[in-house]
N, C-alpha and C positions, 0 to 999 in steps of 0.2 A: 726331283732327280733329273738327270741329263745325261744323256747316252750318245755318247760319237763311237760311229763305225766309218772304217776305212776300208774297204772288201779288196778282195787281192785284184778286182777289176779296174783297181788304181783309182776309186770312189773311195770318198769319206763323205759320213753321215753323224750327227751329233742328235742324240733325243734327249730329251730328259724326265724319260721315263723307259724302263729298259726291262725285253725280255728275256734279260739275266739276272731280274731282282731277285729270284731264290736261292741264287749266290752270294748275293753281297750280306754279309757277319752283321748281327744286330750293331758291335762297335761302329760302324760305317754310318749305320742309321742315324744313329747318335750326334753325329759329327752337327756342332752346327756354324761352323761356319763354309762359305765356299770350298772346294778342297777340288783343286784341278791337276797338281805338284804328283800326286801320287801314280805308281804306273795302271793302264786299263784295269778294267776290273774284267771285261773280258777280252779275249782277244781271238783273232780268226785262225786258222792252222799254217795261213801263209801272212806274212806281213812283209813291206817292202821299205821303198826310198822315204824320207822325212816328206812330207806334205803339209802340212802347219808345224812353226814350231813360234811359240808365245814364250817369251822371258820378262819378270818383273814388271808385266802391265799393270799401269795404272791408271785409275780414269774417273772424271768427274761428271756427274751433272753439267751441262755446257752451261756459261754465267751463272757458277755457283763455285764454292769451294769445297762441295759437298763430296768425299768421295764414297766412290761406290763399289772401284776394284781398287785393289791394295795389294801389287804384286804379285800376279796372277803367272803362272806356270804351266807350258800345258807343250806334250810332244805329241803328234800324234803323226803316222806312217801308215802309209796304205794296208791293209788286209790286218787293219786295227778296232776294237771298239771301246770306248771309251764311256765312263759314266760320271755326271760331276752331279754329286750332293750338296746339299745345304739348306736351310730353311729359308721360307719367303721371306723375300729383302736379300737376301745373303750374297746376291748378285749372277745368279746364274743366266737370267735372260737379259742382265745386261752386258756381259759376256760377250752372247752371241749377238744383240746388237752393235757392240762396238766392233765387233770383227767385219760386219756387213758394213759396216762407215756409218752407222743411224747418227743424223745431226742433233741428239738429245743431247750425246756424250762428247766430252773431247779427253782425248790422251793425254797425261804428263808427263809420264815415264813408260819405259821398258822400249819392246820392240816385237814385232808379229811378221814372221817369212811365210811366204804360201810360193809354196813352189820354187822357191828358191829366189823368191822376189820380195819386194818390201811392201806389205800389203799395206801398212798407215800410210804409204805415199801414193798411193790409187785410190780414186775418184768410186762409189757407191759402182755407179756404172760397170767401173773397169774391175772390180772386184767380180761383178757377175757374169760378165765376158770373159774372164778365166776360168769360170767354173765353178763357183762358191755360191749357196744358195742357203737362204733361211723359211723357213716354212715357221709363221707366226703363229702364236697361241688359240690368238683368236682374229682371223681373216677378216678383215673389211670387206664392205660391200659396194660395189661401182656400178650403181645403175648406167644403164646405158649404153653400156659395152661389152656387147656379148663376149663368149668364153673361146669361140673360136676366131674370134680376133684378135682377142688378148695375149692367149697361146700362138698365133702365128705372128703376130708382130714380134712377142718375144722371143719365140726361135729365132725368128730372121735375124732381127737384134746379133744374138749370139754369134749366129752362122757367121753374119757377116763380118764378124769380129775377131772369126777363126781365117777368114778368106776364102769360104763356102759358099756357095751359089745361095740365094734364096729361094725359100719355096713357094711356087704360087700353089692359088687355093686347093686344086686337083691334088697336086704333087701333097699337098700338108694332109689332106682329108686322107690318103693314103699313109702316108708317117705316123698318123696317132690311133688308126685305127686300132692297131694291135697293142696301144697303152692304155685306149678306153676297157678291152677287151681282160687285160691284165688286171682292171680294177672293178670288174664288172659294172660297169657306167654304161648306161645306153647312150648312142649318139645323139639322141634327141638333146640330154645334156650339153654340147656345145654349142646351142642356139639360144640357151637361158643366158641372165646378168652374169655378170660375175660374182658369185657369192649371194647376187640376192635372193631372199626368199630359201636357201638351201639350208638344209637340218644340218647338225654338227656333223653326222658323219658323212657328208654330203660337202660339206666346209673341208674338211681334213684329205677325202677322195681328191678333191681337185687340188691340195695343194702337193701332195703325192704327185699329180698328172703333171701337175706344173714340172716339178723335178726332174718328171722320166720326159718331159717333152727337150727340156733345158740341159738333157744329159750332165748334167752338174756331177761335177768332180770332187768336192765335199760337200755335204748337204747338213747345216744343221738344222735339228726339229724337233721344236719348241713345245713341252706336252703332248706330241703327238696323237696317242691314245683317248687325249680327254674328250668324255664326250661319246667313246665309240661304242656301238654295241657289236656284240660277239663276230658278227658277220663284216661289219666292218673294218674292223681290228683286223681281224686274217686275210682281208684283202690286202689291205694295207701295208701288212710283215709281207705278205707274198712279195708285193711290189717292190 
């Protein structure tokens, strides 16, 4: 399952596993194909302006004929949450890679607005310099460069693509304090790899950090949950 929220903070977030599964009707369950067309399954008490909206995406395996979405449908408006079903294969994580630009996939038809822009005509990049972000299933691992460089190159990144000063390392050590703090993460954690060596819910914490550091404006996340044990989860929903 897949879950997009849009909070009325003018954030959108896409899971696909959701803590509104005790809502959704066992017919839902059932469903097996992708099913995005439908309206949220839950939704916040304020909702706002159109912030994604997907018509009749289609998409293939890149050098291949193979397709993988077949007309894909999907509105989604600030202070919304969103849940897309379907069984494995069914297309849901490639979805959110083709939304992020992943060079796996290429588009044949439809069309995808983010913000009132043409998001297939932006470069991976410039998708995440607007504010769109994917939190993968299962995180790779980049020996070699630690967590507090990663995270500050990639703010800067952003900032400076909003027309924001950058931060140097004082100024950043300062900004994410209180994001380490929200995930209960010791700061010793930003002097490890990235990802290496780190347990799942330790994998899943940081790409949460990643998000709240990236102020990302829709965020989709890929299983989120999997992997977490109790204490991790509720950081996590906290966050």
């Amino acid at each position: 399952m897949y879950r997009c929220v849009a909070p009325s903070t003018h954030r959108a977030h896409c899971f696909r596993r959701s803590a509104c599964q005790g809502r959704l009707q066992s017919r839902q369950h059932q469903r097996a194909a992708l099913n995005v067309s439908r309206r949220p399954l839950c939704v916040s008490a304020a909702t706002g302006d159109v912030i994604l909206e997907v018509k009749g995406l289609k998409a293939n395996i890149t050098g291949t004929d193979q397709a993988i979405l077949n007309g894909v449908n999907l509105t989604v408006r600030t202070g919304e949450v969103h849940a897309i079903m379907g069984k494995n294969g069914s297309g849901k994580s490639t979805l959110s890679k083709v939304l992020v630009g992943h060079p796996d996939y290429t588009v044949t038809a439809g069309s995808v607005m983010y913000k009132g822009e043409d998001l297939l005509e932006m470069d991976p990049e410039d998708r995440s310099h607007k504010g769109l972000f994917l939190s993968f299933q299962s995180p790779i691992e980049i020996p070699g460069v630690s967590n507090v460089d990663f995270l500050r190159l990639s703010c800067n990144s952003r900032r400076k693509a909003q027309g924001k000063d950058e931060l140097d390392p004082l100024e950043f050590y300062s900004y994410i304090m209180p994001k380490l703090e929200a995930l209960n993460m010791d700061p010793t954690f930003l002097n490890r790899n990235v990802n290496e060596g780190f347990s799942g819910g330790e994998k899943k914490r940081n790409e949460i950090l990643q998000m709240s550091v990236l102020e990302s404006e829709m965020s989709i996340l890929d299983e989120i949950d999997s992997g977490l044990d109790v204490d991790a989860l509720r950081d996590v929903s906290k966050a």
